[in-house]
matplotlib code that plots the C-alpha trace (Angstrom):
import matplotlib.pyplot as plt

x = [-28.8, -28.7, -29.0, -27.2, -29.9, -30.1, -26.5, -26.2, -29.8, -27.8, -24.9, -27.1, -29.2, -26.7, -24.5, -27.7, -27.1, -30.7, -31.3, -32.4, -29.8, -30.1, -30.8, -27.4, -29.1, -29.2, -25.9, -24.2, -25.8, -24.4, -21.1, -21.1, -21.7, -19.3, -17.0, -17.9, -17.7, -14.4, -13.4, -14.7, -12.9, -9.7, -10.1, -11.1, -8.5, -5.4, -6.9, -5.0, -1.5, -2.5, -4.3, -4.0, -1.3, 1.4, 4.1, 2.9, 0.4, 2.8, 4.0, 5.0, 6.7, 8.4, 6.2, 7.3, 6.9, 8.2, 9.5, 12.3, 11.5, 10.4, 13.1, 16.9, 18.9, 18.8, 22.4, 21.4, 19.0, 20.7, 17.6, 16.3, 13.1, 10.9, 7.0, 5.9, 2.8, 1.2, -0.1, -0.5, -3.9, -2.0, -1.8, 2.0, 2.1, 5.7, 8.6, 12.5, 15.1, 18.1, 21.7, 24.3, 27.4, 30.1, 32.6, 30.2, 28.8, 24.7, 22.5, 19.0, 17.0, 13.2, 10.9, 8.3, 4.8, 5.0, 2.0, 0.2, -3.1, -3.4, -3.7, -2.3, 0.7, 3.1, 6.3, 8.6, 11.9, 14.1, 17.3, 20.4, 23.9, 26.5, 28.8, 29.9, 27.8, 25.1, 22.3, 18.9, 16.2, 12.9, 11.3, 7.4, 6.9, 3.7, 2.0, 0.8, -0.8, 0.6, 3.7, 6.4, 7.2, 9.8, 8.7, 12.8, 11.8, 9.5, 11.1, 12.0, 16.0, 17.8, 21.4, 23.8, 20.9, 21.0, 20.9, 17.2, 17.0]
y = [-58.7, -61.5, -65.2, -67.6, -69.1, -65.4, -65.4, -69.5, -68.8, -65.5, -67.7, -71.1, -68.9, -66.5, -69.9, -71.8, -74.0, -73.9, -70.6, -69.5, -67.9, -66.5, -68.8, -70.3, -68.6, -65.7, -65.9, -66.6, -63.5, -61.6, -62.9, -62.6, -58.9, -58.5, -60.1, -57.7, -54.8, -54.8, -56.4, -53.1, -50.8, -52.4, -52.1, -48.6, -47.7, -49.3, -47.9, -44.3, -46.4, -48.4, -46.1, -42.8, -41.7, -44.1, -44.0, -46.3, -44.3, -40.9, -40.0, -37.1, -36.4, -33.8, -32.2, -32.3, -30.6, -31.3, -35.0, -32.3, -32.3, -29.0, -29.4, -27.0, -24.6, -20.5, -19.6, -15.8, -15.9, -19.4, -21.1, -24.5, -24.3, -27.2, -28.3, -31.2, -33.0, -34.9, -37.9, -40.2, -40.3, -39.0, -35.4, -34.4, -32.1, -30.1, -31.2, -31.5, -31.2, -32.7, -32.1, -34.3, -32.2, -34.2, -33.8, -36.2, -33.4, -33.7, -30.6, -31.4, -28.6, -27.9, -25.9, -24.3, -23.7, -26.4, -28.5, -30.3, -31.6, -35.5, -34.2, -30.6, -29.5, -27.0, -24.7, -24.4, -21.8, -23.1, -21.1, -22.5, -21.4, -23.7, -23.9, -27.2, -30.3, -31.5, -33.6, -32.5, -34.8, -33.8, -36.0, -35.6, -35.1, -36.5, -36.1, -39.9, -39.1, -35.6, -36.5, -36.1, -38.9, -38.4, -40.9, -41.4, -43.8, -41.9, -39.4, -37.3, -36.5, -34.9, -36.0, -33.4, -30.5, -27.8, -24.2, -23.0, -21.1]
z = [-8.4, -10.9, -10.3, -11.6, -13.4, -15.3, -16.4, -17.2, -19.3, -21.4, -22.0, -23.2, -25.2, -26.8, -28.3, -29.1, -32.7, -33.3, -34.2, -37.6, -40.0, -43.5, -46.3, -48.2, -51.5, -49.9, -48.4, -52.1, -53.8, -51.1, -51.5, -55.1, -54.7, -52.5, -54.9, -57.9, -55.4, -54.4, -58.2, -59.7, -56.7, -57.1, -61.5, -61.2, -58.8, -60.8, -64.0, -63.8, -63.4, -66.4, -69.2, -70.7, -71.5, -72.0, -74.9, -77.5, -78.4, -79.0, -82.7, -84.3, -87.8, -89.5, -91.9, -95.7, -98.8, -102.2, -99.9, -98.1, -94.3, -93.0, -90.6, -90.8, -89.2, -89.6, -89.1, -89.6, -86.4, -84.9, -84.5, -85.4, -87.7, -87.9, -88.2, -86.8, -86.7, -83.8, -85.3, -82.5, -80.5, -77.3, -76.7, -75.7, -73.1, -74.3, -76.7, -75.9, -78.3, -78.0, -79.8, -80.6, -81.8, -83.7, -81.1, -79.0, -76.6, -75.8, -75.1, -73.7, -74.2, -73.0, -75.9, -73.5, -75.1, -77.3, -76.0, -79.0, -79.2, -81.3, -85.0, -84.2, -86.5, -84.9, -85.9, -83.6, -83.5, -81.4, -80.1, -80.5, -81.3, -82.8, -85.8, -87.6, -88.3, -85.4, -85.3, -84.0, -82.1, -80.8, -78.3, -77.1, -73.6, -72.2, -68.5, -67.1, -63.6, -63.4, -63.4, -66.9, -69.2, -71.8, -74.9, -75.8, -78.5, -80.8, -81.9, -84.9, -86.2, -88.8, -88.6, -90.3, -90.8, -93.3, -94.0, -94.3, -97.7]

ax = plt.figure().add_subplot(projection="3d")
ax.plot(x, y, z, "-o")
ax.set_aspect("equal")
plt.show()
């Protein structure tokens, strides 16, 4: 069906070096945007990992009036009263608190509905039953790509609390 001349003229012609090709202007400005393309896939793609959400921007306090913390312990009810304040610009997705009893025993314990908004001031009543002296930590909670991240470092403590009044 074909000649050889047909085939040897498809082969010549298809690896020519004379051909025309695009310009080398054009050729940079379509590398360059390739470049920024795939520069602005992989930064928007690693940004989740990297932003919201992290520790360093988590901080809450105890709440004071007359400089006495708003912060003590209801032996008639045996529950821990305190008021914090969320004054970092991260919203904490729940609170722990954690007890440290003087015989050296630690009680992690989850407050549920205790979500704060940055700026928000909350109560909290805690349950808790224990005699003797104790100290009480609460540590922010906070969600980084939907998945919990206890901020261990920022947060509030009373060593030795006392009797509300």
């Amino acid at each position: 069906m074909f000649g050889k001349r047909g085939k040897t003229n498809f082969s010549r012609d298809f690896f020519r070096l004379d051909k025309r090709g695009i310009s080398p202007l054009i050729a940079t400005v379509l590398l360059i945007a390739f470049a920024v393309s795939i520069g602005t896939m992989i930064m928007n793609w690693g940004k989740d990992a990297v932003a919201a959400g992290d520790c360093s921007e988590t901080k809450i306090d105890v709440q004071m009036i007359d400089n006495k913390p708003l912060f003590c312990y209801d032996t008639l009810n045996s529950k821990v009263n305190v008021m914090i304040k969320n004054s970092g610009s991260t919203d904490i997705g729940s609170l722990k608190m954690r007890v440290v009893t003087a015989d050296f025993n630690t009680e992690d314990k989850d407050i549920f509905d205790s979500a704060m908004k940055s700026g928000s001031i909350k109560t909290e009543n805690i349950n808790y039953v224990h005699s003797g002296k104790f100290r009480v930590e609460i540590i922010p909670v906070i969600t980084v790509g939907g998945k919990q991240q206890v901020c261990s470092d920022d947060y509030v403590f009373v060593d030795d609390i006392q009797a509300c009044n």
